[in-house]
N, C-alpha and C positions, 0 to 999 in steps of 0.2 A: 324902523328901518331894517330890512333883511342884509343879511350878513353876506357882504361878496361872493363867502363860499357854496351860500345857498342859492345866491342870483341866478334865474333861468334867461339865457336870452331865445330870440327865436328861432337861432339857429338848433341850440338844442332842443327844442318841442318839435322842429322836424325832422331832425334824426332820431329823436324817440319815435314818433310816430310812422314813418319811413320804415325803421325795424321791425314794426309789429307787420307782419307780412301775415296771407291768410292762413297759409300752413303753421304757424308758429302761435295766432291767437288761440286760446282756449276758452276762455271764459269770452263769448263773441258776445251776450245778452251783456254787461257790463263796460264792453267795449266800444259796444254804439251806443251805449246811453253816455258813453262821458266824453267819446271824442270830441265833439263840437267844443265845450270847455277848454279840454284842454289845447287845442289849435288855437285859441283864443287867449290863450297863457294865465287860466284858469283853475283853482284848484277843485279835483270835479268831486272833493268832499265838503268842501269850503266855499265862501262867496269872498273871497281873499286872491291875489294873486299867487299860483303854483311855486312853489319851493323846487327846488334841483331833489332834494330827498322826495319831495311828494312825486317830482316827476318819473324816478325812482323806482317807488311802490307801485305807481301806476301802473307803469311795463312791465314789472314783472306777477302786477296782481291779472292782466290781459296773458299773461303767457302759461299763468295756471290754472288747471280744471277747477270750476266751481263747484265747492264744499257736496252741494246737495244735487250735485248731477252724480246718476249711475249709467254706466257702459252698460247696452246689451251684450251678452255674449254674441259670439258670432256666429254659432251655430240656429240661435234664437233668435231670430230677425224675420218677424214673418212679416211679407210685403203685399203689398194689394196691386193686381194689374189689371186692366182690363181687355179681354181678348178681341183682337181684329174682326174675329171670322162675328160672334154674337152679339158682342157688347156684353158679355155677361161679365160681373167683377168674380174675379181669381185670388182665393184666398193662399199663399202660397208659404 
């Protein structure tokens, strides 16, 4: 039996999820792989029902960059376009 203080109801999986707005997800590859679970009141490391702590770590593991992601600098950002007038691709 989980413990009251851990009880999720559904109103809090949708203010968890309601929070995670697009500007504030970071880790967005781990945040579509487990929303559906957890709207579901699922725990998206478990096949158990979500805990208030699991639901917790979730949002703020969605709010932070993952480990093996690196930022381009922004001066190093080279973009491909392709020109109107030729079609030819523009290395830029």
């Amino acid at each position: 039996m989980t413990n009251l203080a851990e009880m999720v109801w559904a109103t809090d999986v949708e203010v968890a999820v309601l929070s995670l707005t697009r500007d504030v997800i970071k880790d967005r590859e781990y945040h579509w792989s487990t929303i559906d679970r957890v709207e579901q009141g699922l725990s998206p490391e478990r096949n158990t029902e979500i805990t208030m702590s699991e639901l917790e770590a979730w949002v703020s593991r969605c709010k932070t960059p993952p480990a093996n992601a690196k930022e381009a600098p922004a001066n190093d950002n080279p973009t491909r376009r392709v020109s109107p007038q030729n079609r030819r691709i523009l290395n830029t």
